[in-house]
N, C-alpha and C positions, 0 to 999 in steps of 0.2 A: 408509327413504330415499324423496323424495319424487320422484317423474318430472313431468316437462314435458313435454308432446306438443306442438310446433309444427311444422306442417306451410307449404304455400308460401303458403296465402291469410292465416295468421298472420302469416308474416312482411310482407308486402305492405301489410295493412290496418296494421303498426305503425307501416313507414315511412312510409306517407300520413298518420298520424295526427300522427307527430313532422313532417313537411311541412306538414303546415296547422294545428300549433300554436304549437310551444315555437321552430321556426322562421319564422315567421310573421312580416314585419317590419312589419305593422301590429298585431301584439302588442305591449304595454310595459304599464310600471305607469304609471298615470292614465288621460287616454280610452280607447279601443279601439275599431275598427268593427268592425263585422261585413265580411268578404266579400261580394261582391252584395250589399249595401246597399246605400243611395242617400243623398246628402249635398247639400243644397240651399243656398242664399243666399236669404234670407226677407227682404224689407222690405216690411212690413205696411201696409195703410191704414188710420188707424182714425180721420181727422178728427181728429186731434192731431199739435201739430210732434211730439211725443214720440214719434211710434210705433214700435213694436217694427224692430230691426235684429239678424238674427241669422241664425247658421249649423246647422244642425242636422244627425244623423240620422236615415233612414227606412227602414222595409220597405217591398220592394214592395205589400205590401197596404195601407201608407199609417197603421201606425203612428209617430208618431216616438217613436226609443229614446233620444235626450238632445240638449239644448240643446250645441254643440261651443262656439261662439264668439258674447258678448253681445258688440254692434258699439255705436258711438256709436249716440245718439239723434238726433231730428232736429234738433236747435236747435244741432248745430254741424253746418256746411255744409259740403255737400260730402262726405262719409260716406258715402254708400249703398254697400252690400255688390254688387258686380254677380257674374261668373263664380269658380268656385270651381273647386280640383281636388286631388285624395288624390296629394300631391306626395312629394320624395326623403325621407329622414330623420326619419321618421315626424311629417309634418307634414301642415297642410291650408294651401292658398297661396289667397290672395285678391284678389279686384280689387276695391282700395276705393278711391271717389271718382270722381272726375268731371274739372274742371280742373288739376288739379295730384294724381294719384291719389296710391295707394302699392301695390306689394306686398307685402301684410301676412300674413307665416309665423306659424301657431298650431302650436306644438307641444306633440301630442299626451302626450307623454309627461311636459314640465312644466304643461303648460296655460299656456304665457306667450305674448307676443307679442312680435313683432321687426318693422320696416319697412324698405321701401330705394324708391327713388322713381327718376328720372332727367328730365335737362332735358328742355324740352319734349316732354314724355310728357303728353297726356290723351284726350278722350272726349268726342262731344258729348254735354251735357246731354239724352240724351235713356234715361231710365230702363233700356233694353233692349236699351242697345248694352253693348259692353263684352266680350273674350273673352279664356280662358288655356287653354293647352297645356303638355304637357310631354313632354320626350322627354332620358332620358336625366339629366345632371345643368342642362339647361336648363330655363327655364321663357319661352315666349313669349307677348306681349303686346299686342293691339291698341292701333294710338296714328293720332288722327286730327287732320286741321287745325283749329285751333280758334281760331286767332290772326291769320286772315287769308292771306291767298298768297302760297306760300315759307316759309312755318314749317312745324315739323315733322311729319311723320306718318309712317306706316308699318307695322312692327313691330316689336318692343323685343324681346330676348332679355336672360332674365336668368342668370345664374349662380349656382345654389345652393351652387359651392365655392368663391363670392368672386372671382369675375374680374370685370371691369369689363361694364356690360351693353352692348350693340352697337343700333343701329338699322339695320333693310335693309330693300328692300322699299318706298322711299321714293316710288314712284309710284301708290300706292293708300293708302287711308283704311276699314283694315276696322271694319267691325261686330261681326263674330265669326271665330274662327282654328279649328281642332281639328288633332293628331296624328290622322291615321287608325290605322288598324288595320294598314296596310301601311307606316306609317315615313314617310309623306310627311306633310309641312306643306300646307292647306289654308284659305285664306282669303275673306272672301267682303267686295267692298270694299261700304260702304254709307255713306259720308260723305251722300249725295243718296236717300239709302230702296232708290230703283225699281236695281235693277241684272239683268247677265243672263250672268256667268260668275263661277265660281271659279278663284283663284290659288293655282297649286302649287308649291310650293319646296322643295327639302331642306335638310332643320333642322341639319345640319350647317354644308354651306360655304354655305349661303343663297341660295342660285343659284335664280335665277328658271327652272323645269320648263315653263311654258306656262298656259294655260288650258281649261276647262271648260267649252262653254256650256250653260246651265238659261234656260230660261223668263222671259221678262224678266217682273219684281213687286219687289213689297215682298219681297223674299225678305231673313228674319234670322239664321236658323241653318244650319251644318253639319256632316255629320260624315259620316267612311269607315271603308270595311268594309277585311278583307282583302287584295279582291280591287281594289282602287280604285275602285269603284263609291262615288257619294257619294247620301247622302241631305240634303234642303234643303229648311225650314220655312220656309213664309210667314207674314204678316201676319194673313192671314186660315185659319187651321186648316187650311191645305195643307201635306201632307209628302209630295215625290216624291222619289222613288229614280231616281239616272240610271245609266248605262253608263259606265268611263271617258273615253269619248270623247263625251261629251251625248248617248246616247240613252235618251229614258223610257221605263223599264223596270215604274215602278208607278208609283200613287197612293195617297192616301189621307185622305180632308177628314173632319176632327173640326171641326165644330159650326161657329161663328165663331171659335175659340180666336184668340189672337193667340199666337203661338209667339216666344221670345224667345232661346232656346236648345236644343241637340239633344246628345245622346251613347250613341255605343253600345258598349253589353257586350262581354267577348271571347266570349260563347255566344252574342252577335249581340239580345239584348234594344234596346232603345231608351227613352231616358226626356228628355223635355222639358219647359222650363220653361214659364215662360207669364205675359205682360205684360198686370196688372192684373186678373186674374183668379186670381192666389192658387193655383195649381193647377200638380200636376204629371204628366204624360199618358204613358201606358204604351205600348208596343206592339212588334213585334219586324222584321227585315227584310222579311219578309213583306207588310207591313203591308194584312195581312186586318181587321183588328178595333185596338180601343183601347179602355181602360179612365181612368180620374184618379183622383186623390184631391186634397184643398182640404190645403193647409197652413197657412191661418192662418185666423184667430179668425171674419171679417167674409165670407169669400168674395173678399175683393180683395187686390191686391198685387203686387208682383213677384218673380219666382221665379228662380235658375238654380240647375241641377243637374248632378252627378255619379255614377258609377258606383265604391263602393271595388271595387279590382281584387281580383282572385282571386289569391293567389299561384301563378305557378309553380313547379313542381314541382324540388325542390333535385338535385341532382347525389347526396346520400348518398340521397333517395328512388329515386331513377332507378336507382341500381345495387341496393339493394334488391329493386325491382321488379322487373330484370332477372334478381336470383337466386331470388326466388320462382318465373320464371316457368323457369328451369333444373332448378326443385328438380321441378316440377308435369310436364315434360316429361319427366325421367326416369323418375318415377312411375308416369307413364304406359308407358313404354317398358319399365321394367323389371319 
């Protein structure tokens, strides 16, 4: 007869294991990302209309592990890839185009694509605007005047189980949006470049929460922590970190980067895109220090990026865990 010996850290590390594998809902057959990996929107410069458009994966150390999504080329207009995001249903959701976009769902699991668009929904023509969020089975969407005054802007909500998408928010013309980390909707308007607060909303009923203010610039990205503290990239390689009621709390200038987009981790990491410079810039809330790495061919480009999320921990891990940590106490005890 053979014996098993499984004691409480056996059982604990199996349920983490079945938690962050075989439940895993960015597991499936076809792509796969890794957790804490990083998933960018590449449109390359290479002195060709043709130049490279594409989605990928990276490690932090700035290898990429696979090509996710070839994007049109550039000879048909209006195509560029802007903001991207590790969305519901084991997909990645995209902001493609400019005057008439789309949101283009690649799913991971067939590798195909699907679009849905909305009336005047677009973007000004300017490479590094463009932002998505997601919370829940929604997905929101920067949308700016582009048609002149009294046409449409805002922000778009889209529904990933097929409800009709909503526009609110119709007093501002953002740049970039992000879910924080604390569930609130954050906008930063940039119809005009120079701006000097952000817009908070819940992503639910859409109800206009107030403002933020930050440092009047070219400011183009944001994103929140937790705590509602927001951090806000400028034009010129400034990332400050505010209080939630606008006081700076840090800084911190990388080079001249131009910064086109911001996201952070649920372990609090930070990783930024970067407009025309092909590059995407590491650092943490801290923000003591920063690292890059180039993701395309030439040095140049435009970049946005994402964080794949880490799963939470399942309900059969958690009770697991809880009896491991019962079995380890009596142990002790007895």
């Amino acid at each position: 007869m053979i014996k098993i010996l499984i004691n409480s850290r056996t059982v604990v590390f199996l349920a983490l294991l079945v938690s962050a594998s075989a439940l895993d809902p960015h597991h499936a057959c076809g792509q796969t990302l890794m957790p804490g990996d990083l998933v960018a929107s590449v449109n390359e410069f290479t002195g060709s209309e043709g130049a490279p458009i594409y989605a990928a994966e990276y490690t932090v150390t700035g290898t990429r592990t696979q090509i996710i999504f070839n994007g049109p080329d550039r000879m048909e207009p209006d195509r560029e890839i802007r903001d991207l995001l590790v969305g519901p249903g084991n997909a990645i959701y995209l902001y493609s185009g400019t005057g008439s976009p789309w949101l283009l769902r690649h799913d991971l699991g067939s590798g195909t694509e699907t679009q849905q668009t909305f009336a005047g929904w677009s973007t000004i023509n300017n490479a590094t605007f463009g932002g998505l969020a997601q919370f829940g089975q929604y997905i929101y969407a920067t949308d700016q005047q582009t048609f002149g005054d009294g046409t449409p802007r805002g922000i778009v909500r889209f529904d990933t189980l097929g409800g009709t998408p909503v526009r609110f928010a119709n007093f501002i013309g953002p740049s970039d949006l992000n879910i924080g980390l604390d569930g609130t909707l954050y906008a930063l308007h940039g119809e005009n470049t120079v701006n000097d607060a952000v817009f908070k909303f819940d992503p639910i009923t859409m109800a206009f929460l107030g403002t933020i203010p930050i440092q009047q610039g070219d400011n183009r990205a944001v994103a929140a922590y937790y705590d509602g503290s927001i951090f806000v990239a400028d034009a010129d390689g400034l990332i400050r970190h505010y209080s939630p009621t606008g006081v700076l709390l840090g800084s911190l200038q990388v080079g001249s980067t131009f910064f086109s987009d911001i996201d952070i981790s649920q372990s609090g990491k930070i990783a930024l895109g970067t407009g025309g410079a092909g590059e995407i810039v590491l650092t943490d809330i801290s923000l003591t220090s920063a690292t890059s790495f180039s993701v395309t061919s030439r040095d140049s480009g435009n970049v946005f990026v994402a964080w794949v999320p880490v799963p939470e921990p399942t309900s059969t891990a958690l009770i697991a865990l809880a009896l491991g940590l019962v079995f380890s106490v009596r142990k002790r005890l007895g």
